[in-house]
C-alpha positions in Angstrom: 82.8 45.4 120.9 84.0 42.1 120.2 85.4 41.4 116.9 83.6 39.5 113.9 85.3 37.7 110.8 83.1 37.3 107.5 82.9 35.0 104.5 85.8 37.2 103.3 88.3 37.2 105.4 87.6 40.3 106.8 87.3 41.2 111.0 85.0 43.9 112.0 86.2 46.4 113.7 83.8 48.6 114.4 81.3 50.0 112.4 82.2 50.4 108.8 85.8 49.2 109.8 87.2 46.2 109.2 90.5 44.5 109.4 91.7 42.4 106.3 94.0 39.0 106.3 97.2 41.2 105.3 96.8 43.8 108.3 95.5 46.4 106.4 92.2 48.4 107.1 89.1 48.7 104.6 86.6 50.9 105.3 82.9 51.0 103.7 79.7 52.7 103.2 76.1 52.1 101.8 75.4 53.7 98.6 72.1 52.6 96.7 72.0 49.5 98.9 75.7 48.7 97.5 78.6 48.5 100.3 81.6 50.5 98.5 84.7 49.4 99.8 88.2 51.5 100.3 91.8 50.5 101.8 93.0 52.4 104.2 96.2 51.3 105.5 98.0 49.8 108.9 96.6 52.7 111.2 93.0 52.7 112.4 92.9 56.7 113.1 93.3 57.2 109.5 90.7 54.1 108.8 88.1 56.2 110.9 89.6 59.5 108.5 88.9 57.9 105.2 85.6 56.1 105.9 84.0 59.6 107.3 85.5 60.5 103.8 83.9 57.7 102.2 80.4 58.5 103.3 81.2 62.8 102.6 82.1 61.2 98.9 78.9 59.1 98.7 76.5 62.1 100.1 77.7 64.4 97.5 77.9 62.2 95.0 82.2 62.1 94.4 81.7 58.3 93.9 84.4 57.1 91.2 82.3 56.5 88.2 84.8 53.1 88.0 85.7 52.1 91.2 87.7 48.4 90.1 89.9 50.2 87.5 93.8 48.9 87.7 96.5 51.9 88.0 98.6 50.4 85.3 95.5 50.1 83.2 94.7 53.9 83.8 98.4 54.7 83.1 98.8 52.6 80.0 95.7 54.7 78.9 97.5 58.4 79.9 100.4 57.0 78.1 98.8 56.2 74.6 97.2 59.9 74.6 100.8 61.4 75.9 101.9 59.7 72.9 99.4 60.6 70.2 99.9 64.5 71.7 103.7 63.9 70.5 102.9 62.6 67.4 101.0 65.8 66.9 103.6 68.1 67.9 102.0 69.5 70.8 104.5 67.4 73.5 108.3 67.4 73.3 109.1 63.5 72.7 111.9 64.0 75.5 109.2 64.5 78.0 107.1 61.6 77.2 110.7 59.5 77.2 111.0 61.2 80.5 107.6 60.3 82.0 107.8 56.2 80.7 110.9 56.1 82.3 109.3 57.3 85.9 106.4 55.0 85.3 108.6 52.0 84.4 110.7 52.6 86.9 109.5 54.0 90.0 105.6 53.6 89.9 104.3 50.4 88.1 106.5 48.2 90.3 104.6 49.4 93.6 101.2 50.6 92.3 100.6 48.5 89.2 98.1 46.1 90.9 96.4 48.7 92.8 92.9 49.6 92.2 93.4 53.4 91.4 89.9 54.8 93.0 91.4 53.5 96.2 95.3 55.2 96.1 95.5 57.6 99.0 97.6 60.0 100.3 99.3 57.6 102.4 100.5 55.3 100.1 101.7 58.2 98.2 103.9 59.2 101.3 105.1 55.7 101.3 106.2 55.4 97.7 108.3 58.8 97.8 110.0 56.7 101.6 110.5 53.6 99.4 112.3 55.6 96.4 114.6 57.4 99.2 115.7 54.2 100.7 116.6 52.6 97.4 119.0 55.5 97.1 116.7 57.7 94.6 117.8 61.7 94.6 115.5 64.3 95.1 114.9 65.5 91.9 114.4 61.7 91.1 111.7 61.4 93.7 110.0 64.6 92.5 109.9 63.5 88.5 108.5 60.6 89.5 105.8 62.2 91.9 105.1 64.6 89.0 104.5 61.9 86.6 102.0 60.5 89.2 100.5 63.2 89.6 99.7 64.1 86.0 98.4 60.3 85.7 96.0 61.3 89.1 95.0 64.7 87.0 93.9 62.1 84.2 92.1 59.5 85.9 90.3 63.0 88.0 89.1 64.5 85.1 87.7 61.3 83.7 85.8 60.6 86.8 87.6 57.6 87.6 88.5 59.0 91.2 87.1 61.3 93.4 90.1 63.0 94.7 93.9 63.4 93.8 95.9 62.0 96.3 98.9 63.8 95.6 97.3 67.0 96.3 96.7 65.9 99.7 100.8 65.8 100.7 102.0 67.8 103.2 105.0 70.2 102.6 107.5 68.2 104.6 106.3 64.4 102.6 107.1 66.5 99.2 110.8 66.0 97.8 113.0 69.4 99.0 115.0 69.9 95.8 117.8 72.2 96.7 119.5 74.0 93.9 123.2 72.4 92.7 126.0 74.3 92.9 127.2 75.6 89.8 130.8 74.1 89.0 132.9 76.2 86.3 136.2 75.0 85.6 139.4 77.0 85.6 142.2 76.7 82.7 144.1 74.3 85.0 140.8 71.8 85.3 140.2 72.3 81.9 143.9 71.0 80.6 144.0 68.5 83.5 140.4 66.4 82.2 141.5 67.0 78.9 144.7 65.0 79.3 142.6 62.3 81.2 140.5 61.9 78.7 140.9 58.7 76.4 141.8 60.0 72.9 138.1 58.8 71.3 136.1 60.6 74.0 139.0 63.6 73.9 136.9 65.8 71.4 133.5 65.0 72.4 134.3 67.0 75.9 136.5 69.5 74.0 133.4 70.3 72.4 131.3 70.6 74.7 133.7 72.9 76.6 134.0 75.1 74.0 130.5 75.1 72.2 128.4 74.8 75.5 125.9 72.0 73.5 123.9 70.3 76.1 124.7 66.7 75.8 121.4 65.4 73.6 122.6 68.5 71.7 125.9 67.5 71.0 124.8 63.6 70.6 122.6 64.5 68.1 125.1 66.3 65.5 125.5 65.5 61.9 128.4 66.6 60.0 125.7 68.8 57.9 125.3 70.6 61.3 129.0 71.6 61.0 129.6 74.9 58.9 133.1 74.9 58.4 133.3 77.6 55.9 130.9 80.4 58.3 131.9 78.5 61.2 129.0 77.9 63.0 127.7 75.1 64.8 123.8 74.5 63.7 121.9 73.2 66.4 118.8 71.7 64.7 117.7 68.6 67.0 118.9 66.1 69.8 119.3 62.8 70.7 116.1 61.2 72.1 117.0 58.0 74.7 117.3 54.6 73.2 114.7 51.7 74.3 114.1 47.9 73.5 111.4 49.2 71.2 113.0 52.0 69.2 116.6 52.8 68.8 117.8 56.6 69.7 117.0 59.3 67.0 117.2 63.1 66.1 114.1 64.6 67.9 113.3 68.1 67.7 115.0 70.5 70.9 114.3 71.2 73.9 112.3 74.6 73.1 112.3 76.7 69.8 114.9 78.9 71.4 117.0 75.8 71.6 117.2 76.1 67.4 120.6 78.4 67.2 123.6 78.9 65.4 126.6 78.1 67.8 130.1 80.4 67.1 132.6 77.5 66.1 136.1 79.0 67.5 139.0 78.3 65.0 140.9 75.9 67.1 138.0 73.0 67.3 137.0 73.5 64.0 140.6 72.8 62.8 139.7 69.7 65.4 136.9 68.7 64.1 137.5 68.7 60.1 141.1 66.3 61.4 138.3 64.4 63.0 136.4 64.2 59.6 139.3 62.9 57.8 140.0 60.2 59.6 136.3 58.9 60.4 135.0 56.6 58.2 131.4 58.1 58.5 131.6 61.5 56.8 128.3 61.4 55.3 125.8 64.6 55.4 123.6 62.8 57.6 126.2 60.7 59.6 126.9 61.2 63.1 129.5 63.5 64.1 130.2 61.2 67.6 129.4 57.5 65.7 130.0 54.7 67.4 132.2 52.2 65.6 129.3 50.9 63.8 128.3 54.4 63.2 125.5 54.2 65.6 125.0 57.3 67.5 126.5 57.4 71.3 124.5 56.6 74.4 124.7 59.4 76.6 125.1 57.0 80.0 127.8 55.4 78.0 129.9 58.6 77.5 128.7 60.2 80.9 130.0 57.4 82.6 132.7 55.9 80.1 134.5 58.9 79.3 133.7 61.9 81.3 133.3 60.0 84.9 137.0 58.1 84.0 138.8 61.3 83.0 137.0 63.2 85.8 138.4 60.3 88.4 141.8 60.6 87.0 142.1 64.6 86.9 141.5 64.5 90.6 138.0 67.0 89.9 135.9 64.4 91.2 136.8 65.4 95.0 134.7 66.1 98.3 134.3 69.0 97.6 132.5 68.9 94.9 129.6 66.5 93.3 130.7 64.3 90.1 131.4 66.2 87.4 128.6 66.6 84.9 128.4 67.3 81.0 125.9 69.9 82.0 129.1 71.7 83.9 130.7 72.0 81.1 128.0 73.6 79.5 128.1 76.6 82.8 131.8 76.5 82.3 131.4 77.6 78.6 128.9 80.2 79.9 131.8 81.3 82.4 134.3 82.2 79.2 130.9 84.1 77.3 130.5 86.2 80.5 133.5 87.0 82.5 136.3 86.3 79.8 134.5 87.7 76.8 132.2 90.7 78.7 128.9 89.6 76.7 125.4 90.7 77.6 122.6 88.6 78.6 120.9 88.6 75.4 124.0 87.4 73.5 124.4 84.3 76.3 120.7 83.1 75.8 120.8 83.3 72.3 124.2 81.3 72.5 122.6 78.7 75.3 119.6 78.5 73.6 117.5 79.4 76.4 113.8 80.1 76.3 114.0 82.9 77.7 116.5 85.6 78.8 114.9 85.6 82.7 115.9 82.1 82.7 119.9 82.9 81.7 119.6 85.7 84.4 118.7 83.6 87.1 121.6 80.6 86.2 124.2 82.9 85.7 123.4 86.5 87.7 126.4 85.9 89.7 128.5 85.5 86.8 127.4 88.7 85.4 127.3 91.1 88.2 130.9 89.8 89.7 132.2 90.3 85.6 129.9 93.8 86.1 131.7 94.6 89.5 135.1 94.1 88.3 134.7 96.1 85.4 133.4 99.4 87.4 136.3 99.0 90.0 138.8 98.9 87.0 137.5 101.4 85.9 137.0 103.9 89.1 140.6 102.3 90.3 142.4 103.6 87.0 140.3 107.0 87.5 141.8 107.5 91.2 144.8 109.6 92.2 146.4 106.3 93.8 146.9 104.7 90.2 148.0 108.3 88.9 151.2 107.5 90.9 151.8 104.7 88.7 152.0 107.5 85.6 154.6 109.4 87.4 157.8 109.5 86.3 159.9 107.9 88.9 162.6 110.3 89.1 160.2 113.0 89.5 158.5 111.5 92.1 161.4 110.1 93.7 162.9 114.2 94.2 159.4 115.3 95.4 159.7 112.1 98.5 163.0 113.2 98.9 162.1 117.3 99.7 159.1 115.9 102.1 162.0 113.8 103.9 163.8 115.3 106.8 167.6 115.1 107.6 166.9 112.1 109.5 165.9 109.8 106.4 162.4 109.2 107.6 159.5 110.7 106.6 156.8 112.6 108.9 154.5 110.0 108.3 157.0 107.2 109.3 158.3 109.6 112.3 154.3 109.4 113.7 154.0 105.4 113.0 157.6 104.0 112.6 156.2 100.6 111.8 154.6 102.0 108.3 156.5 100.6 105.3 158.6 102.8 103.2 156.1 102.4 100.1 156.7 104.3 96.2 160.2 105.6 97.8 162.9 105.6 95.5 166.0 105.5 97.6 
């Protein structure tokens, strides 16, 4: 059938199918003597795909109640109601910072414009390709598809779309997020990025080593968190992010587990009170980690300012491992609770402040049955005959070797395998 081109700019393709000036396809369908119009992308198979789902939509009545609405006019709206749920207390302020930052970031600059009834699962695809070539991680890729998602779930339930696009991805278009290896540092690390460290940034990772704070955790302290006296740490609230709008400020933790006391070991809190001398901010509500305004510190500044520098110099910044994170520092701390110090899992999520104790099994299983492991073969290997020789007194078994030995000097053992070591003799 030869090929048409309208008022609009549009060529027919074939019924219901027509190319537009920029390449793409837009299919359409009569509904109440009204052509509704969707894009379908470069490739006329899934033209002929979404128009026979056009007309399914139209026939049972799935037809977007507001077909011209804008994504970043939708989004703008999930946004306002994320934020009044915040303001009630029902959503953590951390996850609405998280979710701005996606849609800032990684959405509005390639969906903005879009009319949202006519989003589909292939432009979906295409987003998730265009955030792996600019270099975006997985877990990157996945917030930000989550965030899209929950907008979709929105705009669905107010019936400004018919279907959620998202929903629609295949396994392999999904981000694979594949589990980071946990990095614990031995004694040797540990003094190495110590002495890398610059001396301001020096006790901000000595005490996150040693208190296990996450880093909007330790960010967020206030010398009335401190108990020197009980020597506890009080973790009360974090650090939100900072934005053009509103500076960073104490927002409540993660989860109501994350509300703890922290044990504060003698040698950082003799640390910390030297560091209270000297700062000039020693106020109850004054940062503990102030800025030299006595501003609180960003946490990209110290990630990459402190611990990425001393990381670089120590050498623990290798092939073999990824960068070194504040959140390692954190498993390392876990490390000393489980293997050094022999506590049990409730005592490390009460410590970590996790949510629940399921969730410190699965991070740090491994820690605790290898710490389990080497206690029971200890244990069964001080029980056995072969460390009862150790008890012995040598003399004593030195004459009983000697009786066993024939006039030769070797013993029957070494007579039937002359290559077996002369172990425990006493000569």
């Amino acid at each position: 059938m030869p090929q048409t081109r309208n008022d609009s700019g549009r060529t027919r393709v074939e019924r219901g199918i027509y190319r537009q000036p920029n390449g793409k396809y837009a299919v359409c369908a009569r509904c109440d003597g009204v052509l509704r119009f969707r894009t379908a992308g470069y490739d006329l198979a899934v033209a002929r795909r979404r128009r026979t789902e056009l007309v399914e939509d139209l026939r049972a009545g799935r037809v977007p109640a507001s077909p011209r609405l804008r994504f970043d006019t939708v989004a703008g709206w999930w946004l306002d109601r994320f934020a009044a749920k915040v303001a009630a207390g029902e959503r953590h302020a951390r996850t609405f910072e998280a979710h701005r930052y996606h849609l800032e970031q990684n959405l509005l600059p390639t969906l903005a414009s879009r009319r949202i009834a006519s989003l589909d699962v292939e432009e979906v695809a295409g987003l998730l390709t265009t955030l792996s070539n600019r270099g975006c991680s997985a877990k990157s890729r996945a917030n930000a598809l989550a965030t899209l998602h929950s907008i979709l779930r929105f705009a669905r339930r107010k019936d400004w779309i018919s279907r959620d696009p998202v929903e629609l991805l295949e396994p392999g278009e999904r981000p694979r997020l594949r589990r980071r290896r946990q990095r614990v540092l031995g004694r040797e690390e540990i003094e190495r990025l110590l002495d890398a460290c610059p001396l301001p940034g020096r006790l901000l990772v000595t005490t996150a080593l040693y208190s296990g704070l996450r880093i909007s955790e330790l960010l967020g302290l206030i010398w009335e968190d401190i108990d020197f006296a009980a020597g506890v740490i009080h973790v009360r609230a974090q650090l939100s992010r900072a934005h053009r709008d509103q500076p960073a400020r104490r927002v409540a933790p993660k989860t109501p587990a994350s509300v703890r006391q922290v044990p504060l070991v003698e040698q950082l809190s003799h640390l910390l009170a030297a560091h209270k001398q000297t700062s000039p901010f020693v106020a109850r509500t004054d940062w503990v980690f102030a800025t030299s305004r006595g501003t609180p510190q960003g946490q990209r500044n110290v990630a990459q300012r402190v611990l990425k520098r001393a990381a670089d110099v120590a050498h623990l910044n290798g092939d073999d491992w990824p960068p070194l994170r504040f959140h390692d520092l954190r498993h390392t701390f876990a490390s000393h609770l489980i293997v050094d110090l022999g506590l049990d899992v409730a005592q490390v999520s009460r410590i970590m402040g996790h949510a629940r104790i399921t969730i410190t099994l699965d991070i740090y299983t491994h820690l605790f049955d290898d710490a389990r492991h080497s206690r029971e073969i200890r244990g069964r290997m001080a029980a056995s005959q072969f460390a009862g020789l150790l008890e012995v007194d040598p003399e004593k078994r030195g004459a009983s070797v000697r009786r066993l030995r024939p006039a030769g000097g070797a013993s029957p053992a070494q007579q039937r395998c002359p290559r077996l070591p002369r172990l425990l003799l006493n000569e």
